[in-house]
N, C-alpha and C positions, 0 to 999 in steps of 0.2 A: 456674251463674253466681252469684257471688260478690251480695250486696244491693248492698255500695255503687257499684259497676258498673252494676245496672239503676238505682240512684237518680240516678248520674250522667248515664244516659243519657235518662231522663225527665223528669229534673227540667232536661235539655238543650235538648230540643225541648219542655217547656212555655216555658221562658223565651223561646225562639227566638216562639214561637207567640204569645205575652204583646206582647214587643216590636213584633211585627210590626201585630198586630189593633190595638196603641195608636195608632201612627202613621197607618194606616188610619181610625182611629175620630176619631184628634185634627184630620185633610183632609176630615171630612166634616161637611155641614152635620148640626144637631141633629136633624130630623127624618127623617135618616138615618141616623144611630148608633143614634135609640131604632131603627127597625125593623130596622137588622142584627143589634142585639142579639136584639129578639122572633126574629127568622126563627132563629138561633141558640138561644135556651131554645128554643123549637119544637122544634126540630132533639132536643134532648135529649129532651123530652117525649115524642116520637114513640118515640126506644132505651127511656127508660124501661116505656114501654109493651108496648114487643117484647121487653124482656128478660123481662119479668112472663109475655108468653105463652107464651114458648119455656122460659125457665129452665134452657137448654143448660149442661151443666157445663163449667168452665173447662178447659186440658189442663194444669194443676199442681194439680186437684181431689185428686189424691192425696195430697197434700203439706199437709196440716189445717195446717199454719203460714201457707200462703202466704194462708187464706181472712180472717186478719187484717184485710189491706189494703182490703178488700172491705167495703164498707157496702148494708146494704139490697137493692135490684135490679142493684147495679152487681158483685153477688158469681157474677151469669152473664156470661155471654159473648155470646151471640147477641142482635144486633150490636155488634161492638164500638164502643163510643162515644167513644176517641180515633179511631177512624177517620172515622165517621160526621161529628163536630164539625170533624175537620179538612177532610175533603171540602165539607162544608157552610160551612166559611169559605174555602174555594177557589174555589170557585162564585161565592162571593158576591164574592172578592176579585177574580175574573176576570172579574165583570159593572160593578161600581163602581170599581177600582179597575187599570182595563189593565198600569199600568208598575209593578205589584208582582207579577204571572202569574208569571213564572220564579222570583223568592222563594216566593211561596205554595204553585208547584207539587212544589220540591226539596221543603218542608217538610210537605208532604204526604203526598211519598211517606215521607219518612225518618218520618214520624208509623205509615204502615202499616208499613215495616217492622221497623221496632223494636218491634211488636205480635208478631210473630211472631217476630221475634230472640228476642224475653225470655221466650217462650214463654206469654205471658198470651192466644193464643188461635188458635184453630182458622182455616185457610186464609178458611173459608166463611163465620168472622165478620166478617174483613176487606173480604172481597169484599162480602156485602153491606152492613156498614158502607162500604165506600164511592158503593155506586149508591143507599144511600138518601141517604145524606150527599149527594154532588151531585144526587141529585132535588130534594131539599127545599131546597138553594142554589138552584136554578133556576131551581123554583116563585116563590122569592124574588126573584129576578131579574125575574122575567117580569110579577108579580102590580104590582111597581114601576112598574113600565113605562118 
């Protein structure tokens, strides 16, 4: 796959995902933006951690050029953290914000599969970048009350 192709297609669904969390974030009062955002760095905090303990190699580890793109803990895979972030803004956007569900959830899926389209990562990261990703929206949800 060509770069500017994956850069199109990521740099697709981040703006789609940008747009969408602003609108969200601009409808809520202020003491619910800062805790969407915490419950979200959370969210990250958590991959960060799982990537450090797993350190599962990416499936273009072959390819020493592609490990560029890759900073720090974000250069494994297991879980993956566009998945995880986007589950976990699903969650949150399916518990606060009802009449944005069908937006949030197209751009979730299109978030996982273009994970595996672009081939930045294994089935298994997906998957459970997404069950911890809506745990941890959940948890968020819930903890709110």
């Amino acid at each position: 796959m060509s770069s500017t192709l994956d850069g199109y297609i990521s740099g697709g669904i981040f703006f789609l995902w940008v747009a969408l969390g602003s609108y969200a974030l601009l409808n809520a009062e202020l003491s619910e933006a800062v805790y969407l955002c915490a419950v979200m760095l959370s969210s990250f905090a958590v991959n960060t951690l799982l990537k450090l303990a797993f350190k599962k190699k990416r499936p273009h580890e072959i390819d020493a050029q592609s490990r560029k793109f890759y900073l720090g803990a974000q250069r494994y895979a297991f879980p993956s953290a566009h998945v995880q972030l986007a589950f976990t803004a699903f969650a949150l956007i399916q518990g606060f914000f009802p009449s944005l569900f069908t937006k949030a959830l197209l751009l979730t899926l299109a978030t996982l599969l273009s994970r595996l389209y672009l081939g930045r990562h294994w089935f298994s990261d997906v998957v459970a970048g997404a069950a911890i990703g809506y745990g941890v929206g959940y948890a968020g949800v819930v903890v709110w009350g």
